[in-house]
N, CA, C and O atoms as a Tinker XYZ file with bonds, in Angstrom:
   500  protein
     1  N    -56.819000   88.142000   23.859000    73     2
     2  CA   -55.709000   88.377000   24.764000    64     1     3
     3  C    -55.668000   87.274000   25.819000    63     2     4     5
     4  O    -56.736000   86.838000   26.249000    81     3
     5  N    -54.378000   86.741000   26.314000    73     3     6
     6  CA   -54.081000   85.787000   27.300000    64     5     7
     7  C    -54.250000   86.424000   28.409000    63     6     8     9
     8  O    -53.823000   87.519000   28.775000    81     7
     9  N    -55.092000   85.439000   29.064000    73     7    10
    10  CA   -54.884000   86.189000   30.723000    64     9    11
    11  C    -53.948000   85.429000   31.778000    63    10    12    13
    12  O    -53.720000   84.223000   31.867000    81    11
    13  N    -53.576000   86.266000   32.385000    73    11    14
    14  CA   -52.113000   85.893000   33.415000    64    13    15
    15  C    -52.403000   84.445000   33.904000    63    14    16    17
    16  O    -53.514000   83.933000   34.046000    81    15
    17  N    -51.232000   83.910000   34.124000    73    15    18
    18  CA   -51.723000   82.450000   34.851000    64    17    19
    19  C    -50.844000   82.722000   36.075000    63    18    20    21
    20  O    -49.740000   83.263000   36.128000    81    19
    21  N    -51.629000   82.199000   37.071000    73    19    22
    22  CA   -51.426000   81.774000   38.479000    64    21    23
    23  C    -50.780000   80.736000   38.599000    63    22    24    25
    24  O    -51.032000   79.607000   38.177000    81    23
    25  N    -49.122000   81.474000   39.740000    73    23    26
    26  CA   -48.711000   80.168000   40.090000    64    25    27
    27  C    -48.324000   80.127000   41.254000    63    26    28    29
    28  O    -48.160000   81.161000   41.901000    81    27
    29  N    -48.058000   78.674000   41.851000    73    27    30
    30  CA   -48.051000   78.378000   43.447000    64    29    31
    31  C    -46.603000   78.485000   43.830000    63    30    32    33
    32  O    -45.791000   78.489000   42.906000    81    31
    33  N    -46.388000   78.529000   44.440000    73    31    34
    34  CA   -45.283000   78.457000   45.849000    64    33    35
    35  C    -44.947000   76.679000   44.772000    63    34    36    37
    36  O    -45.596000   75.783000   44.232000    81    35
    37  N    -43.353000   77.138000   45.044000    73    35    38
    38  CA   -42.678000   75.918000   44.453000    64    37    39
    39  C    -42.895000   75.136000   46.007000    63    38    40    41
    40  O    -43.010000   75.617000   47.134000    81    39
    41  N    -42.892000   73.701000   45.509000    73    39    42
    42  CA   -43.227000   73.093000   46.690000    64    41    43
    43  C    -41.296000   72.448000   47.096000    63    42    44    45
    44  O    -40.181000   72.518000   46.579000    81    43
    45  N    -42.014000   71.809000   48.437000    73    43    46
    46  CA   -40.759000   71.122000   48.803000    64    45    47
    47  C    -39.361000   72.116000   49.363000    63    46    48    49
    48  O    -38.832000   73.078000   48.807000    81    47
    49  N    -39.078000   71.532000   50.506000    73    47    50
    50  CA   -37.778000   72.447000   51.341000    64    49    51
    51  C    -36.518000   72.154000   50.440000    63    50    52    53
    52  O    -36.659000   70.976000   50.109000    81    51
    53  N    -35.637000   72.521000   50.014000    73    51    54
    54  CA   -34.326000   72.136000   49.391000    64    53    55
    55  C    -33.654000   71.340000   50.588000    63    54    56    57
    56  O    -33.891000   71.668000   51.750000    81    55
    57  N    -33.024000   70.556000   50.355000    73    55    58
    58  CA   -32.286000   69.470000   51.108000    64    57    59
    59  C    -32.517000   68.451000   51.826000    63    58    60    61
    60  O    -31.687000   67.604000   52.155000    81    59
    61  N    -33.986000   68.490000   52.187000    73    59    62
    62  CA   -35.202000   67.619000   52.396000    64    61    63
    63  C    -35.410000   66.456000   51.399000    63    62    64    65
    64  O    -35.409000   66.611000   50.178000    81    63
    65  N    -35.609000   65.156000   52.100000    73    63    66
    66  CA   -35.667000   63.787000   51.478000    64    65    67
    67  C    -37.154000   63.470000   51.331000    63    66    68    69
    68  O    -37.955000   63.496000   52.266000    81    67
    69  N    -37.494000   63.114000   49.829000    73    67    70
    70  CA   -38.727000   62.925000   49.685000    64    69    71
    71  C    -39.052000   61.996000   49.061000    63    70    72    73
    72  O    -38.420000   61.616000   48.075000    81    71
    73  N    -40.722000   61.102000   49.758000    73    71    74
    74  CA   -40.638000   59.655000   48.943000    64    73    75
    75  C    -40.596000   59.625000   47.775000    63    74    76    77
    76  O    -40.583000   60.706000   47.186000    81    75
    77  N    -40.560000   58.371000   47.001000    73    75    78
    78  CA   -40.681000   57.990000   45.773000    64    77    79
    79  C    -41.579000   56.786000   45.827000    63    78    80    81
    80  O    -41.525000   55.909000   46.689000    81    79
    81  N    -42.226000   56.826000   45.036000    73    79    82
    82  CA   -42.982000   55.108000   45.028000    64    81    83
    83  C    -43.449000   54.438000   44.024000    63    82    84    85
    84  O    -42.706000   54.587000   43.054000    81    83
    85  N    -44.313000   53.787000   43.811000    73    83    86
    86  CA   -44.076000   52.848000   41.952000    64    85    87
    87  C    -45.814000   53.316000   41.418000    63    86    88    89
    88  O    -46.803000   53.080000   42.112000    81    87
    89  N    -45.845000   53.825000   40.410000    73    87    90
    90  CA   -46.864000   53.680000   39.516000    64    89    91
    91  C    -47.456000   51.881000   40.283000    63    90    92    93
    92  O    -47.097000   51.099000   41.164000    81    91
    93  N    -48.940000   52.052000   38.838000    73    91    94
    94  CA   -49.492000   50.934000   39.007000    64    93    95
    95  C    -48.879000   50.312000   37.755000    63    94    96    97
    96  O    -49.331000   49.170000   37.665000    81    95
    97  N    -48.043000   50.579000   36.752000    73    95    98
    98  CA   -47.455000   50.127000   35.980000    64    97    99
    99  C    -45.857000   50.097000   36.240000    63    98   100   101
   100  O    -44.980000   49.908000   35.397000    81    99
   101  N    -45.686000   50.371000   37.852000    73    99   102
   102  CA   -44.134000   50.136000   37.985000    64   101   103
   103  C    -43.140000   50.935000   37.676000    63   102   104   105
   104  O    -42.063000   50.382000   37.455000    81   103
   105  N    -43.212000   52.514000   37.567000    73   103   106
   106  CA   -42.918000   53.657000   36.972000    64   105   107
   107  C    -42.473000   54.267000   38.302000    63   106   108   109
   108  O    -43.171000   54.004000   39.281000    81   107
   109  N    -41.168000   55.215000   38.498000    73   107   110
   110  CA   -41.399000   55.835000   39.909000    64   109   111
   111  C    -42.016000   57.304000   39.621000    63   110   112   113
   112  O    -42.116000   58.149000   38.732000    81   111
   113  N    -42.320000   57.075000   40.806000    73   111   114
   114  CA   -43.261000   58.467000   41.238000    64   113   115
   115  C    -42.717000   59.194000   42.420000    63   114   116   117
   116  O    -42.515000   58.526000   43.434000    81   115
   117  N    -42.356000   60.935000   42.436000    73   115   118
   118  CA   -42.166000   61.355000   43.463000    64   117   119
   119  C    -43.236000   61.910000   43.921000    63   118   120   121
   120  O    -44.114000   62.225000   43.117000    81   119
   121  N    -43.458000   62.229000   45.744000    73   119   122
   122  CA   -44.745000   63.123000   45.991000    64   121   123
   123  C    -44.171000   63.867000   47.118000    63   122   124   125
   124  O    -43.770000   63.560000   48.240000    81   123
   125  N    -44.302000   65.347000   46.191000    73   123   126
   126  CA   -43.447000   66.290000   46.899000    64   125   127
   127  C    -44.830000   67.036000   47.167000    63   126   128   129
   128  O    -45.600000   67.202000   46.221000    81   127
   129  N    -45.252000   67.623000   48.826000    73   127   130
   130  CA   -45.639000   68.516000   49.087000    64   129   131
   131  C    -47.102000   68.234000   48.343000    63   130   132   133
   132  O    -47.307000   69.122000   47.514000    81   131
   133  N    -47.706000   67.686000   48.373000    73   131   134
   134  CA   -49.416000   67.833000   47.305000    64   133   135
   135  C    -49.091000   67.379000   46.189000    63   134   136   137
   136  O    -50.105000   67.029000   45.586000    81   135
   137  N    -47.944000   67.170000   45.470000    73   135   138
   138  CA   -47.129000   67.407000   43.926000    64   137   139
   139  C    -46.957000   65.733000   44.193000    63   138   140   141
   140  O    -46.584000   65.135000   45.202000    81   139
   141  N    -47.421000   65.195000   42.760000    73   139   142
   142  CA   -47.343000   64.034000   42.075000    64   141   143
   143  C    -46.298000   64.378000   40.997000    63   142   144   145
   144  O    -46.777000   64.828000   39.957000    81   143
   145  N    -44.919000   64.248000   41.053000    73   143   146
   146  CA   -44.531000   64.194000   39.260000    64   145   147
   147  C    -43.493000   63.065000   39.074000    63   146   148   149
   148  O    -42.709000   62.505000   39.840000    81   147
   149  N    -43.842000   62.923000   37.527000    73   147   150
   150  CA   -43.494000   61.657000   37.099000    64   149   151
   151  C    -42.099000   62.017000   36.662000    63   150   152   153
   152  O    -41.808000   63.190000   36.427000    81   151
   153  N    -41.035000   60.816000   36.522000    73   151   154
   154  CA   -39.537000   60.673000   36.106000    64   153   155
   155  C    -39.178000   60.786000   34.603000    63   154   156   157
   156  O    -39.229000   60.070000   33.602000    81   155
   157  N    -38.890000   61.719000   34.854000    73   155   158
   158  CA   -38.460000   62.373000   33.223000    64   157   159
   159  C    -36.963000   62.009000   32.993000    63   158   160   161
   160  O    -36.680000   62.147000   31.803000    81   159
   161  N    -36.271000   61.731000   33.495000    73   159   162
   162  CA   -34.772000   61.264000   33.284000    64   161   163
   163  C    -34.020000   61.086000   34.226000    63   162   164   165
   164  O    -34.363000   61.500000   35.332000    81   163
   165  N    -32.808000   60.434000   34.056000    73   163   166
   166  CA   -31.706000   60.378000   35.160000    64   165   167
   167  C    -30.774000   61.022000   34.379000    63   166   168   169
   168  O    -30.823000   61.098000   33.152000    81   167
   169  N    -29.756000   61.576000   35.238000    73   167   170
   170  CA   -28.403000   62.557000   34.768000    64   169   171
   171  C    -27.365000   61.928000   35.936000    63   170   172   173
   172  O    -27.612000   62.174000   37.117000    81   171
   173  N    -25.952000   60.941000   35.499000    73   171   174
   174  CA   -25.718000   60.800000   36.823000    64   173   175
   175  C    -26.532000   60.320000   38.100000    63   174   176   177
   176  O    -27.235000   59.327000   38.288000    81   175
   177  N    -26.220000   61.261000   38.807000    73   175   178
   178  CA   -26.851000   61.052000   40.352000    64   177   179
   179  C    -27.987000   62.342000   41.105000    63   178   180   181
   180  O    -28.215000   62.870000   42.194000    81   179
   181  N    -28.512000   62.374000   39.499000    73   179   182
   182  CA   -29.427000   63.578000   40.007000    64   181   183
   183  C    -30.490000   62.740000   39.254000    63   182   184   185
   184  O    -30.098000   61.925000   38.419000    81   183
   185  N    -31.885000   62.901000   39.516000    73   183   186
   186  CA   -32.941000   62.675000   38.625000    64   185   187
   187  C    -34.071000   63.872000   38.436000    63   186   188   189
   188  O    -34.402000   64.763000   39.218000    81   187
   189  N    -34.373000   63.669000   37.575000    73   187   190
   190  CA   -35.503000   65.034000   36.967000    64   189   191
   191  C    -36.594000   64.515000   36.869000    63   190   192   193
   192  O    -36.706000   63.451000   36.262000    81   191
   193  N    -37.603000   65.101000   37.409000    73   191   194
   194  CA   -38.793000   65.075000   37.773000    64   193   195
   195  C    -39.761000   66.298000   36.775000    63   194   196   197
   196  O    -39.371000   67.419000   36.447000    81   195
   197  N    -41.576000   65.429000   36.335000    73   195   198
   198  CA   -42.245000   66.690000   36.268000    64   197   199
   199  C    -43.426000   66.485000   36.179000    63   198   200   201
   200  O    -43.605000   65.285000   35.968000    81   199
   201  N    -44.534000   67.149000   36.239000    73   199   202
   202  CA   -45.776000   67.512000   36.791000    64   201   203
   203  C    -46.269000   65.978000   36.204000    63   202   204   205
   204  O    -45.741000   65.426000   35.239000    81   203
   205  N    -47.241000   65.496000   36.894000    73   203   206
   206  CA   -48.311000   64.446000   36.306000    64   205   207
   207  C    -48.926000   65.361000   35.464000    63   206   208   209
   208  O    -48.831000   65.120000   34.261000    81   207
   209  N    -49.617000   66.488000   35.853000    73   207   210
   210  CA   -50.284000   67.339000   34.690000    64   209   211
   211  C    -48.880000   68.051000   33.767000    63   210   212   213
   212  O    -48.578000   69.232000   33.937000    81   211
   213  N    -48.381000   67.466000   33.137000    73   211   214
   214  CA   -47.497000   68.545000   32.561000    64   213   215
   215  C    -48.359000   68.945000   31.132000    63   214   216   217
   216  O    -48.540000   70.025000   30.569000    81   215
   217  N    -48.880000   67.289000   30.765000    73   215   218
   218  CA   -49.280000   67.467000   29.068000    64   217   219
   219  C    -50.871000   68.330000   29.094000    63   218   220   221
   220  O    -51.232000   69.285000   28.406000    81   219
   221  N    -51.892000   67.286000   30.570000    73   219   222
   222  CA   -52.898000   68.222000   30.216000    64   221   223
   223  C    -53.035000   69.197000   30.373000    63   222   224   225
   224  O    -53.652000   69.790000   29.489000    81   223
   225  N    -52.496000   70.104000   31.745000    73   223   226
   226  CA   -52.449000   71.560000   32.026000    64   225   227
   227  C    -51.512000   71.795000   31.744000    63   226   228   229
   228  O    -51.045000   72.526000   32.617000    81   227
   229  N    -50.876000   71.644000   31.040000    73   227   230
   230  CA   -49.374000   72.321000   30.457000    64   229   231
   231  C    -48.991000   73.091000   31.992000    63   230   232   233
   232  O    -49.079000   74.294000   32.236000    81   231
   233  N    -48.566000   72.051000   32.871000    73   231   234
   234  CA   -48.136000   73.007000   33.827000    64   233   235
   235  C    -46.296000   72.629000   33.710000    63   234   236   237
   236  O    -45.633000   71.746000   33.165000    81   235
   237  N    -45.997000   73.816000   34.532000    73   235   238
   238  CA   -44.426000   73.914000   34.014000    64   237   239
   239  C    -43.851000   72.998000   35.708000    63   238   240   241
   240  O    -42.622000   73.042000   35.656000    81   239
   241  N    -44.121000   72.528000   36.562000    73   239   242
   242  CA   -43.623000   72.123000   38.228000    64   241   243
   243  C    -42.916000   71.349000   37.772000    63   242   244   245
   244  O    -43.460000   70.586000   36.974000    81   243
   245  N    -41.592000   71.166000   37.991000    73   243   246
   246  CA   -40.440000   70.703000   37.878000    64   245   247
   247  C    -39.930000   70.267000   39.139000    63   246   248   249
   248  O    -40.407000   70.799000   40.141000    81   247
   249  N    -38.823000   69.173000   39.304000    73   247   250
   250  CA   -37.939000   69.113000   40.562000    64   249   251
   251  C    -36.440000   68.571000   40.522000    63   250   252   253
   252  O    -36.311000   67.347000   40.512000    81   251
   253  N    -35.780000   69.027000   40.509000    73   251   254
   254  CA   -34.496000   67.879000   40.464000    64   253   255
   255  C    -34.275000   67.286000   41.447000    63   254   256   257
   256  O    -34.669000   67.912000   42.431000    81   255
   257  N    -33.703000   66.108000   41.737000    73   255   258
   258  CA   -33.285000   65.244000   43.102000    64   257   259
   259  C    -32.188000   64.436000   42.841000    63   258   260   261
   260  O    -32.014000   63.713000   41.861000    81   259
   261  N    -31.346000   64.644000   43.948000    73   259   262
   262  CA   -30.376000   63.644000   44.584000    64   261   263
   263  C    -30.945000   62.159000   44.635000    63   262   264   265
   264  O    -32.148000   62.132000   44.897000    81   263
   265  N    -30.411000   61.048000   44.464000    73   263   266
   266  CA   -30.737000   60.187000   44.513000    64   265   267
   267  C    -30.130000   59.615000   45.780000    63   266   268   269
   268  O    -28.913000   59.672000   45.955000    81   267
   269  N    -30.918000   59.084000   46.635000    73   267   270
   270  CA   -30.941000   58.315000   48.142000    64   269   271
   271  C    -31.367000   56.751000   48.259000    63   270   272   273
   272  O    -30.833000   56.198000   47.297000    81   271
   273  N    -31.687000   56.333000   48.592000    73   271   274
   274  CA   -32.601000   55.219000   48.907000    64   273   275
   275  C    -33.823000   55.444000   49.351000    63   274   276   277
   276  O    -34.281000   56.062000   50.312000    81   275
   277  N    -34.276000   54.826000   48.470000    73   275   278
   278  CA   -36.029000   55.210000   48.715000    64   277   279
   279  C    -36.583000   56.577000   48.834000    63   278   280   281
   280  O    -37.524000   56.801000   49.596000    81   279
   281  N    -36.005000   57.552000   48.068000    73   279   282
   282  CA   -36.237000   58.620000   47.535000    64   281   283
   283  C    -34.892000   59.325000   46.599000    63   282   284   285
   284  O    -33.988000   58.823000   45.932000    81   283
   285  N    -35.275000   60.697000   46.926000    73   283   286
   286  CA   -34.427000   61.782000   46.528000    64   285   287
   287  C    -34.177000   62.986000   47.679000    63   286   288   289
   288  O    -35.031000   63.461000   48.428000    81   287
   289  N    -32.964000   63.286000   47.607000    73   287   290
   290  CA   -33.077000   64.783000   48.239000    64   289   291
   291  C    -33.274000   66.139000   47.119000    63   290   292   293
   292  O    -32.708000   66.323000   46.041000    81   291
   293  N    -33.924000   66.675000   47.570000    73   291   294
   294  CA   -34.650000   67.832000   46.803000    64   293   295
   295  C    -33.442000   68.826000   46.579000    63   294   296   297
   296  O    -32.940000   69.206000   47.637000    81   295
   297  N    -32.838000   69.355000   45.363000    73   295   298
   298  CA   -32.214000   70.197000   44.939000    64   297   299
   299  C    -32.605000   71.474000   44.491000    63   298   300   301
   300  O    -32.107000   72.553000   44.811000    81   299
   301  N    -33.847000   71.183000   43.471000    73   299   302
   302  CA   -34.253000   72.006000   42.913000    64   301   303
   303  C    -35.907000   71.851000   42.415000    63   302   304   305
   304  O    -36.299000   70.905000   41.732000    81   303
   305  N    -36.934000   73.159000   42.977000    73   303   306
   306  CA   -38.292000   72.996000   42.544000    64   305   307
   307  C    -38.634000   73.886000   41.753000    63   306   308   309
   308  O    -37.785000   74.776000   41.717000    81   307
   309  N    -39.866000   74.141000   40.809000    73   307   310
   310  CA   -40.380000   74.625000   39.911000    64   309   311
   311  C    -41.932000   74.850000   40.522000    63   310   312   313
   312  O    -42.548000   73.861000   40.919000    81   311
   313  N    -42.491000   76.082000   40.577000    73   311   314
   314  CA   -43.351000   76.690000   40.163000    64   313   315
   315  C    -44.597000   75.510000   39.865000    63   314   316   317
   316  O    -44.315000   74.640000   39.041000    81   315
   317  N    -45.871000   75.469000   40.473000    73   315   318
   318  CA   -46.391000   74.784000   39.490000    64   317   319
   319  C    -47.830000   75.244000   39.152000    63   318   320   321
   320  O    -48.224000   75.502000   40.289000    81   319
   321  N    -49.050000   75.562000   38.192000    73   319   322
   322  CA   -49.913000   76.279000   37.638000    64   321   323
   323  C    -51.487000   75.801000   38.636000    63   322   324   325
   324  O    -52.551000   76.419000   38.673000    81   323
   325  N    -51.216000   74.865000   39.153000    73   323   326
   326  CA   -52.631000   74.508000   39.922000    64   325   327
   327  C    -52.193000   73.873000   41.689000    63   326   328   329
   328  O    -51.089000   73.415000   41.985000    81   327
   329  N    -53.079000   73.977000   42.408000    73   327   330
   330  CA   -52.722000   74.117000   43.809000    64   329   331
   331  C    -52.508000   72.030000   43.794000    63   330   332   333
   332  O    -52.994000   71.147000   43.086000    81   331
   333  N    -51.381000   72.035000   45.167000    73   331   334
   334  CA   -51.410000   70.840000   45.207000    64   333   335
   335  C    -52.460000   70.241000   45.855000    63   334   336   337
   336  O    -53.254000   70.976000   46.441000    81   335
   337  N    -52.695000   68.517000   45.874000    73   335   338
   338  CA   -53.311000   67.687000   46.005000    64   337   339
   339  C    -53.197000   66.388000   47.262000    63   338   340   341
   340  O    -53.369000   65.189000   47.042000    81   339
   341  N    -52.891000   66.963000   48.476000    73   339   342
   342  CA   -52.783000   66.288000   49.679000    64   341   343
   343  C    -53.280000   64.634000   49.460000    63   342   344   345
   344  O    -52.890000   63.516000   49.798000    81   343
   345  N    -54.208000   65.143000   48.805000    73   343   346
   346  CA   -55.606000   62.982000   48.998000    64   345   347
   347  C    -54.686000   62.840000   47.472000    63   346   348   349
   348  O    -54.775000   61.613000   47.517000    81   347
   349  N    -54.356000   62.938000   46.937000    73   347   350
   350  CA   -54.003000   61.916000   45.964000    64   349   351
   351  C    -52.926000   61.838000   46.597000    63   350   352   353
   352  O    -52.881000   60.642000   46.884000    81   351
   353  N    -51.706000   62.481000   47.153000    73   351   354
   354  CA   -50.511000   61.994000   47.654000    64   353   355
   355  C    -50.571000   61.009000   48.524000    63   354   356   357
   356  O    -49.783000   60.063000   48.522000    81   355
   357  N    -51.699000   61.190000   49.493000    73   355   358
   358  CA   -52.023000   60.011000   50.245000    64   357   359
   359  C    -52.787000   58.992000   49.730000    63   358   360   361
   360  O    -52.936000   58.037000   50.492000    81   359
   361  N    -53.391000   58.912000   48.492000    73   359   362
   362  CA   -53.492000   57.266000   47.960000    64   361   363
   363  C    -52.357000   57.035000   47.416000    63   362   364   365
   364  O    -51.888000   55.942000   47.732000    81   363
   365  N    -52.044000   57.347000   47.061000    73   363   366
   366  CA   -49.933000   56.940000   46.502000    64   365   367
   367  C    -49.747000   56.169000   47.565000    63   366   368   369
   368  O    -49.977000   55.012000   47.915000    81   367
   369  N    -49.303000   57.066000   47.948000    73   367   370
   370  CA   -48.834000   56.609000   49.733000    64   369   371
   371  C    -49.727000   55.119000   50.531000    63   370   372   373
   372  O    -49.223000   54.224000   51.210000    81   371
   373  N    -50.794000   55.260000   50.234000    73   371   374
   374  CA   -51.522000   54.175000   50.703000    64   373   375
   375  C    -51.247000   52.622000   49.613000    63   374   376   377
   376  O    -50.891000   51.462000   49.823000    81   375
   377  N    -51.501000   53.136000   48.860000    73   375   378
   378  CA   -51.766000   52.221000   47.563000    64   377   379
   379  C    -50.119000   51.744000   47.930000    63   378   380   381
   380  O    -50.186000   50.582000   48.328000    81   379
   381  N    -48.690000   52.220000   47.936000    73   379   382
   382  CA   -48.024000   51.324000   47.273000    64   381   383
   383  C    -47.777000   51.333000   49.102000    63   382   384   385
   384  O    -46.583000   51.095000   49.282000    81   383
   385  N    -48.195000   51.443000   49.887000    73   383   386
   386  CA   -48.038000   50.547000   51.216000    64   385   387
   387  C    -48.761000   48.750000   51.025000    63   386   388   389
   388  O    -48.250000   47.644000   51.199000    81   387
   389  N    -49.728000   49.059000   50.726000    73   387   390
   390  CA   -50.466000   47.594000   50.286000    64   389   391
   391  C    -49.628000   47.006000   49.485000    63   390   392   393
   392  O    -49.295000   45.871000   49.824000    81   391
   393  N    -49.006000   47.597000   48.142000    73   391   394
   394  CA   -48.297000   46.212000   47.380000    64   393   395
   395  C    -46.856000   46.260000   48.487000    63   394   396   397
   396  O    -47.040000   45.174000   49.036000    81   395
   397  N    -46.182000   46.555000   48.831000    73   395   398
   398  CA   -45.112000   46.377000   49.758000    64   397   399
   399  C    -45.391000   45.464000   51.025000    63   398   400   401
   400  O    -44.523000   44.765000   51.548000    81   399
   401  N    -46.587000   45.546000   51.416000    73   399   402
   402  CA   -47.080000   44.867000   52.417000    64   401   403
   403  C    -47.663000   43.365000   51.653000    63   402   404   405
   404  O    -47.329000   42.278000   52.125000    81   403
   405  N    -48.571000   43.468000   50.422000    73   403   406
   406  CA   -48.609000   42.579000   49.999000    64   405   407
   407  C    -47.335000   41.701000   49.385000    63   406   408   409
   408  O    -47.409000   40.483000   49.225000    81   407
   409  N    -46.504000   42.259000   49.159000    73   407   410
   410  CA   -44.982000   41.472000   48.455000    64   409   411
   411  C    -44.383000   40.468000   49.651000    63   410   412   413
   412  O    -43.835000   39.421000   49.304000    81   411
   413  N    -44.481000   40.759000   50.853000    73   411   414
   414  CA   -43.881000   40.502000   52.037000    64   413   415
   415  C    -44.328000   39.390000   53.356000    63   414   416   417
   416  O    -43.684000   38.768000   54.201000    81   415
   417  N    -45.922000   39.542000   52.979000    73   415   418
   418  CA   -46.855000   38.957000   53.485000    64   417   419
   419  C    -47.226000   37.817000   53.278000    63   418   420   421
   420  O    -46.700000   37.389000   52.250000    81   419
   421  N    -48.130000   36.833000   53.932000    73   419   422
   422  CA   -48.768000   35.748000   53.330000    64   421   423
   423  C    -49.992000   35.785000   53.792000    63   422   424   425
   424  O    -50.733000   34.813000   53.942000    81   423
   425  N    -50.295000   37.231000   54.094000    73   423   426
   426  CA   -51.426000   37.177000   54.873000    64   425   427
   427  C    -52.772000   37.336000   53.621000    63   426   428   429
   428  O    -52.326000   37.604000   52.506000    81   427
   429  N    -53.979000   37.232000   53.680000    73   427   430
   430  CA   -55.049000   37.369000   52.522000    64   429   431
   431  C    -55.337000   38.998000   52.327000    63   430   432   433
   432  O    -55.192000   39.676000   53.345000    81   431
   433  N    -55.665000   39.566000   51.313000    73   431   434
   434  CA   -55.832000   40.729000   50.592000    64   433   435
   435  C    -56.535000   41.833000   51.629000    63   434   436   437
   436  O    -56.286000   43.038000   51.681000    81   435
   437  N    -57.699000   40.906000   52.622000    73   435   438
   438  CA   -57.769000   41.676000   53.453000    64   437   439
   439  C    -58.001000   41.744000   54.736000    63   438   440   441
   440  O    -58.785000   42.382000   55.440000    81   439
   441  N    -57.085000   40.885000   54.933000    73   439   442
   442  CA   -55.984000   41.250000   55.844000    64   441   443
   443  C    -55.215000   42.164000   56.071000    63   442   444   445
   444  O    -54.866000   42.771000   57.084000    81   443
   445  N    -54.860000   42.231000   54.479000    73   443   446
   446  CA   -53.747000   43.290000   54.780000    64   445   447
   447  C    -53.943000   44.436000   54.668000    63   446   448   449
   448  O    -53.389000   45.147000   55.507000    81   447
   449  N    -54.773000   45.094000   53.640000    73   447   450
   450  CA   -56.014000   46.253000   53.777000    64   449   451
   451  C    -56.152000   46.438000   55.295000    63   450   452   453
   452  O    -55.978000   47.515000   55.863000    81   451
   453  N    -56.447000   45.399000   55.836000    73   451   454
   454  CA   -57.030000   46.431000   56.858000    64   453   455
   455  C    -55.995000   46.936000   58.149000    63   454   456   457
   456  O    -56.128000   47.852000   58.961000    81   455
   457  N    -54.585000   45.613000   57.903000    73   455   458
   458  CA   -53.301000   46.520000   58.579000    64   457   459
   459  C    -52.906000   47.883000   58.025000    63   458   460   461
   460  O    -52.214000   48.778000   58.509000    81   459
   461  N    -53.534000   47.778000   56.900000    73   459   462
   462  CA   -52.520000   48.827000   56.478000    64   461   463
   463  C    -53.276000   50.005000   56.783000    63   462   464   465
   464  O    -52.812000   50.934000   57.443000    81   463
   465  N    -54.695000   49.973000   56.205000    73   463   466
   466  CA   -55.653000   51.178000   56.766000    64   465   467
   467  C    -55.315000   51.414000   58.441000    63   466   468   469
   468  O    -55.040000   52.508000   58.934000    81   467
   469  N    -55.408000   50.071000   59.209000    73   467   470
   470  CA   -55.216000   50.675000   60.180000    64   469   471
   471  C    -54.485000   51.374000   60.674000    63   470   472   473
   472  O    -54.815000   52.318000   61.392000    81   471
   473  N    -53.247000   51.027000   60.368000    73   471   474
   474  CA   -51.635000   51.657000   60.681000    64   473   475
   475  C    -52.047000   53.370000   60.515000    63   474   476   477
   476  O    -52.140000   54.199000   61.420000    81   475
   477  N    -52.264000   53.575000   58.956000    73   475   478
   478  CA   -52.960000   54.736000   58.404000    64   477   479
   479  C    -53.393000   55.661000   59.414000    63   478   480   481
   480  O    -52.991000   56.787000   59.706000    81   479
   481  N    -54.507000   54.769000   59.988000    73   479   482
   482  CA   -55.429000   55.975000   60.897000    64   481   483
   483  C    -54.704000   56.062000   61.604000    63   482   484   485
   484  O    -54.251000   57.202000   61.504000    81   483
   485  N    -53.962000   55.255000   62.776000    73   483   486
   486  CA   -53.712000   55.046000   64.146000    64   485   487
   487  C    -51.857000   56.925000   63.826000    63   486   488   489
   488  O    -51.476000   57.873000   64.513000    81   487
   489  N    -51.489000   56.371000   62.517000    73   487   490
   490  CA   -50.854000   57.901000   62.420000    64   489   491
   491  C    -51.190000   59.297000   62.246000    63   490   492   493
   492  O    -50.536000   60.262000   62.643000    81   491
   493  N    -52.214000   59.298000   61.649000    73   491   494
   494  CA   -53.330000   60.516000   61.952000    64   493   495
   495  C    -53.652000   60.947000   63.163000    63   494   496   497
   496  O    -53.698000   62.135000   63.481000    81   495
   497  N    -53.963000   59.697000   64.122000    73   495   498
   498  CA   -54.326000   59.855000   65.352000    64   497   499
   499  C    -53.259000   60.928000   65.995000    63   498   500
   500  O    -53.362000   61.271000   67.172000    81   499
């Protein structure tokens, strides 16, 4: 017999703008709320979103979005089977600050690491 599966609080406010940012292979990525999911299609001026785990945990977290600049506005969320993940949203977040900073810059590798870490903390602060 199957036992029940647990699921979370769909993440993300509806109408709320949320980043997007690039894989390490240049892929976009949204990070909604703890939630990493990858771009499953465009429709028009909506795009569909879904779990990074979709294949290994067969989880079902879904999102649709408005398309903005430099994100999406959130239309629609899905349910998703495992709790979200705050520290990976924030290496996303970190990671494609460095290549943006590195694209722009002429400053050395770490250099810019350490603007960028710093910036990092000094918003925590």
């Amino acid at each position: 017999m199957e036992s029940a599966k647990e699921y979370f609080s769909a993440p993300g406010t509806i109408g709320e703008i949320y980043v997007t940012v690039s894989s390490q292979k240049g892929a976009p990525i949204l990070l909604l709320d703890g939630y990493v999911l990858h771009r499953e299609k465009i429709y028009r001026d909506k795009t569909y979103w879904c779990c990074k785990y979709k294949r290994n945990e067969k989880c079902r977290g879904r999102a649709v979005t408005l398309t903005v600049p430099n994100g999406g506005r959130l239309l629609k969320s899905v349910q998703h089977l495992h709790p979200g993940d705050p520290v990976e949203v924030e290496q996303y977040k970190v990671s494609h600050s460095l290549k943006l900073k590195a694209d722009t810059s002429r400053d050395t590798p770490c250099v810019i690491a350490d603007d960028v870490l710093a910036s990092k903390t000094s918003q925590e602060l």
